[in-house]
Steps between C-alpha positions, in 0.01 A plus 500: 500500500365407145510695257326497159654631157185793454643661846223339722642313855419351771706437888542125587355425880648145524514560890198755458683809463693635208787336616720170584750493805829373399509238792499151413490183674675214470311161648617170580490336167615789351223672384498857468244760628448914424390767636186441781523198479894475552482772825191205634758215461723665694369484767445133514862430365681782503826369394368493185435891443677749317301863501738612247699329240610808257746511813632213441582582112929389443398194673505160384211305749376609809442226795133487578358194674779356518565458108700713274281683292584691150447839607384587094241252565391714803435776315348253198219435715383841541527595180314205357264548755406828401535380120227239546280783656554713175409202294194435690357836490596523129474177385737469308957382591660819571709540173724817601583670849653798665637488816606836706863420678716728722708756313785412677496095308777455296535235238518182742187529679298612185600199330422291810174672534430430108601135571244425811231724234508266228518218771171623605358518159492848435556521140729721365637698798631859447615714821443862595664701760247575757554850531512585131155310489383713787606765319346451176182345708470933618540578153264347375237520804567948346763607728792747306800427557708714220837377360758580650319478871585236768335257747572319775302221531488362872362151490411347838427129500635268691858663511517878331662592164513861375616571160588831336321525145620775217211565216676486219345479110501165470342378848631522847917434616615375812704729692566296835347235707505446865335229723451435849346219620397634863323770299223303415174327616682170588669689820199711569350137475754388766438762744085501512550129527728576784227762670229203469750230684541721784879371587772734552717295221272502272370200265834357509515457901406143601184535291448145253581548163101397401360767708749758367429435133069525663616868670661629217187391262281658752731801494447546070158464564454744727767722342298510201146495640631901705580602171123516426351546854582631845522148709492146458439262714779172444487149551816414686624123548405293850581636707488865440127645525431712217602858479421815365694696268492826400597660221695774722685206664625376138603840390663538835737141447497627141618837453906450619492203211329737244740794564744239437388490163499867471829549618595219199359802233669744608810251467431401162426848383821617617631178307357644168711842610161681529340726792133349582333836413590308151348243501141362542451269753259183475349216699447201368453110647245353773668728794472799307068431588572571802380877644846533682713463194467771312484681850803399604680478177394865438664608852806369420514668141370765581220479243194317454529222249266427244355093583406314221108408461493092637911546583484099543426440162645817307783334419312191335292780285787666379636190401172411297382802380196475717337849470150594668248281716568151521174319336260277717553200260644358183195588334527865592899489522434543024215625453596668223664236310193350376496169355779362285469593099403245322824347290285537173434867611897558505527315157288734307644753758839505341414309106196761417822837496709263356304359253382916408856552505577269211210562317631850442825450426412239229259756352744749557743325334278375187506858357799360295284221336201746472672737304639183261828754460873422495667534798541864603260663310231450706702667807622758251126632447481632839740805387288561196329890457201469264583847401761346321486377220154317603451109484685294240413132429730348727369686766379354813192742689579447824702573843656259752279460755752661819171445758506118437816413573470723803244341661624137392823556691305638813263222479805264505624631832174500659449118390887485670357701796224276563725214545729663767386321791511178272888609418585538886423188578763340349768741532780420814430594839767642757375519829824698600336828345500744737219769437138524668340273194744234585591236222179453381400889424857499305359171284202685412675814398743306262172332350417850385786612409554197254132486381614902421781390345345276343238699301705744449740255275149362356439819361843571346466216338169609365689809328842258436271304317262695312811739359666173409210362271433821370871607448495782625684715766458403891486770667141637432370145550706527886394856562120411476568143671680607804474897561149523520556216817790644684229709726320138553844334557615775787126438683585130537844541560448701777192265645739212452744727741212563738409131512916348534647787754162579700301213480164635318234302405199516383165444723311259201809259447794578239246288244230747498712759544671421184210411288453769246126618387471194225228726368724784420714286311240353227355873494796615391642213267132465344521894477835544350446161233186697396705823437829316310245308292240780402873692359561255262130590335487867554297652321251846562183264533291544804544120618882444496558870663254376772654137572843759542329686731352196727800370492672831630221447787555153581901609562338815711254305690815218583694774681217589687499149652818481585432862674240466691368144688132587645244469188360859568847664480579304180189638365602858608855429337406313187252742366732786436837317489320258205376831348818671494671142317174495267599855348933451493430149318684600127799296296746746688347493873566146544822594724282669735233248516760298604672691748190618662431098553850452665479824754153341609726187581750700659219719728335129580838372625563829710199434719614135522781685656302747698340176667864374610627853620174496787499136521680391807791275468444097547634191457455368203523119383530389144205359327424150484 
């Protein structure tokens, strides 16, 4: 399947179904043919067909029409197969891939498998166990599964595998894994194509290789057709008239081979030292479709187990954090991604905070020059008591402005926070990470933990610097610089989590979702310039107390915008919230004014993390 970075995806039919047999063929001249097309071929020259390759993993070539073929390039055709059908429906090189192996790989074959991947052209390959994608596939599709609890996951394909999971708090942990390859569809495969030759032996019993490779197509074919229906009628090779076959005939041939497979939990939970009552038991893979698995499977266990929702491909949506209905397009696939924002859009995106941001300090800092004192004196004032003594001639009339700097150091991590996505981009990729975001999710949380970090340090410098050219103690420049952000700071930390370990992401694209209300940001610098400047003139006349007061509005009516996103609501909020800033705006308010901005930055990043906590989790791709 395809699968797009807003949580959209769509199946693959390169065969039309959402599938692609593992058979290939191998022709005269050494060309090399999948899936339908491959079990066709075989029939004509059927010295060339292998129905199963993966089997053939540890070895070197294989000997197929009379050549020795790399068995990695085998599997490479497959796999670029189904990588030029990705490209095709998405138009666009498949740039990173997941594939779902066997739990029971080790090292070797994963490497091998990663080898014949990027032969294919499959980008940059990472690999998930196939029951701990199952697993998280339930998960996510709102089955509970506490920590602590285990599964067995039973996957019937061509052989069976059942592995023995253990919830734990960071993801799922492989107790044991056991496989049986006459546990699978492959031998149920065998024995229906058996029933349709007729011959005591079986397919193997004087019957040409050509028609055998035709009766054991016919067999999948009707095999999966009775999963759906009670009878189909199949096309056997000349001679053989056609035949009917009923789905109680293929449960009949396939029930001994499915309580196989059951028999191969109850082994592998007693490998994990647990008693079955423990454990929940789940179907998974192409057999597991059929009505007679989970039948027979439960007979064995002595409970019913719970079968995945499309067991063929449950594996595959674990693996790419496919959640809900697959789209009927590419168009429909992100609808909600909405066209690309425009690069000038993302300029003034991140420079119009930054740019307030500055603005504030350097009229923050100019107090110094205002007040034309020596150095000290000016921050010496803010101790002052009128009642004492009253105002001599050196004298300054007038407080440090705590609000400014307050909102210049949030503004400087929200111009940081806006260029997160920008900032993940560049920073190293492992594909070896092993949580449900994969490497990518882990990229974007370190972008937002550095732009954090990053604005953070912008606004320490802000107080570093301001106490410097002043000369004056630190820490009250650092306590209004960085404690009124720590609430901000935790919110993105923790949405940085969400996004690294659980793969959120937002609907709209990390862009948009990072682009803060530029509105709310010249509100409130316009507002709070207004207020700092109308203190240097304060007087009792009418006109400079109400140019205070607007400018206590403006700083009131910025919070609301950054609180609220509809117009009508940020009406509602603006009228009382402006008010309220309006009648605190005095010389020794200006603290509040400012914190009041920076929780309204704080509550606007919260419901940027409500969004991730009920978005579901995706694959996500850096920007380009």
């Amino acid at each position: 399947m395809v699968a797009w970075p807003n949580g959209g995806w769509l199946p693959l039919h390169p065969d039309g179904v959402p599938w692609l047999s593992s058979a290939v063929h191998v022709s005269a001249d050494g060309t090399i043919s999948t899936g339908e097309q491959a079990w066709q071929a075989a029939a004509i020259t059927p010295d060339g067909f292998e129905p199963c390759p993966l089997r053939l993993v540890g070895q070197e070539h294989a000997l197929l029409a009379g050549r020795q073929v790399p068995v990695v390039d085998l599997v490479a055709a497959t796999l670029a197969r189904m990588a030029g059908e990705a490209a095709r429906i998405a138009g666009v090189a498949v740039q990173q891939s997941r594939l779902a192996v066997p739990a029971s790989w080790g090292p070797v074959r994963c490497t091998w498998l990663r080898r014949a991947a990027r032969r294919a052209g499959l980008g940059e390959v990472s690999l998930v166990a196939a029951p701990v994608a199952v697993a998280e596939h339930l998960l996510a599709s709102g089955h509970s599964f506490p920590v602590g609890s285990y599964l067995a996951v039973c996957d019937i394909g061509g052989g069976a595998e059942v592995t023995v999971l253990r919830r734990g708090s960071a993801g799922f942990e492989v107790l044991s894994t056991l496989t049986d390859q006459d546990a699978g569809g492959l031998q149920i495969d065998e024995l229906l194509a058996a029933s349709l030759d007729g011959r005591p032996g079986g397919t193997d019993a004087g019957v040409a290789a050509g028609v055998r490779w035709q009766l054991l197509a016919a067999a999948r074919a009707a095999k999966a057709t009775v999963s759906t229906q009670a009878a189909v009628t199949v096309q056997r090779p000349a001679p053989y008239p056609p035949m009917v076959v009923t789905a109680g005939q293929v449960e009949t041939l396939a029930g001994p081979v499915l309580q196989r497979a059951g028999r191969l939990v109850l082994d592998a939970v007693a490998a994990a030292e647990l008693a079955v009552d423990q454990v929940s038991v789940v179907l998974a893979g192409g057999g597991a479709a059929m009505p007679a698995a989970a039948r027979a499977v439960g007979e064995v266990v002595g409970r019913e187990p719970l079968v995945t929702g499309e067991p063929g491909v449950a594996a595959v949506r674990g693996a790419a954090a496919a959640v809900g209905p697959a789209a009927v397009g590419p168009d429909q696939a992100m609808p909600d991604i909405g066209p690309p924002v425009p690069p000038f859009r993302r300029f003034v995106a991140l420079a119009v905070p930054a740019a307030a941001s500055l603005a504030l300090f350097v009229d923050f800092a100019a107090i110094k020059a205002r007040a034309g004192g020596r150095d000290n004196e000016v921050y010496r004032y803010r101790d002052y008591s009128p009642g004492v003594g009253g105002f001599g001639p050196g004298d300054f009339h007038y407080k440090i402005n705590w609000g400014e700097l307050a909102i210049a150091g949030s503004l400087a991590v929200v111009a940081c926070l806006c260029a997160a996505a920008l900032l993940a981009s560049v920073l190293p990729v492992n594909a070896g990470m092993r949580t449900p975001s994969g490497s990518d999710g882990v990229q974007m949380g370190g972008g937002l933990l550095a732009s954090l970090v990053i604005g953070l340090a912008g606004a320490g410098l802000y107080a570093v610097g301001a106490a410097g050219y002043i000369a004056a103690p630190a820490a009250p420049f650092l306590k209004w610089a960085i404690v009124p952000l720590l609430p901000l700071a935790v919110v993105v930390a923790v949405a940085a989590i969400a996004v690294a370990r659980w793969g959120r992401r937002p609907a709209v694209g990390w862009h948009v979702w990072l682009r803060f209300p530029i509105s709310s940001v010249i509100a409130a610098t316009a507002g709070m310039l207004l207020v700092h400047y109308t203190f240097w003139h304060w007087t009792d006349t009418p006109l400079i107390e109400t140019a205070a007061r607007f400018g206590g509005l403006l700083i009131g009516v910025g919070a609301a915008l950054a609180l609220a996103q509809p117009l009508p609501y940020r009406v509602v909020v603006a009228a009382p919230l402006g008010a309220a800033t309006a009648l605190l705006t005095s010389p020794d308010s200006t603290g509040v004014l400012g914190v009041i901005y920076v929780l309204a930055v704080t509550v606007w990043w919260a419901q940027r993390l409500w969004q991730l906590a009920y978005r579901p989790p995706a694959a996500w791709q850096p920007p380009r």
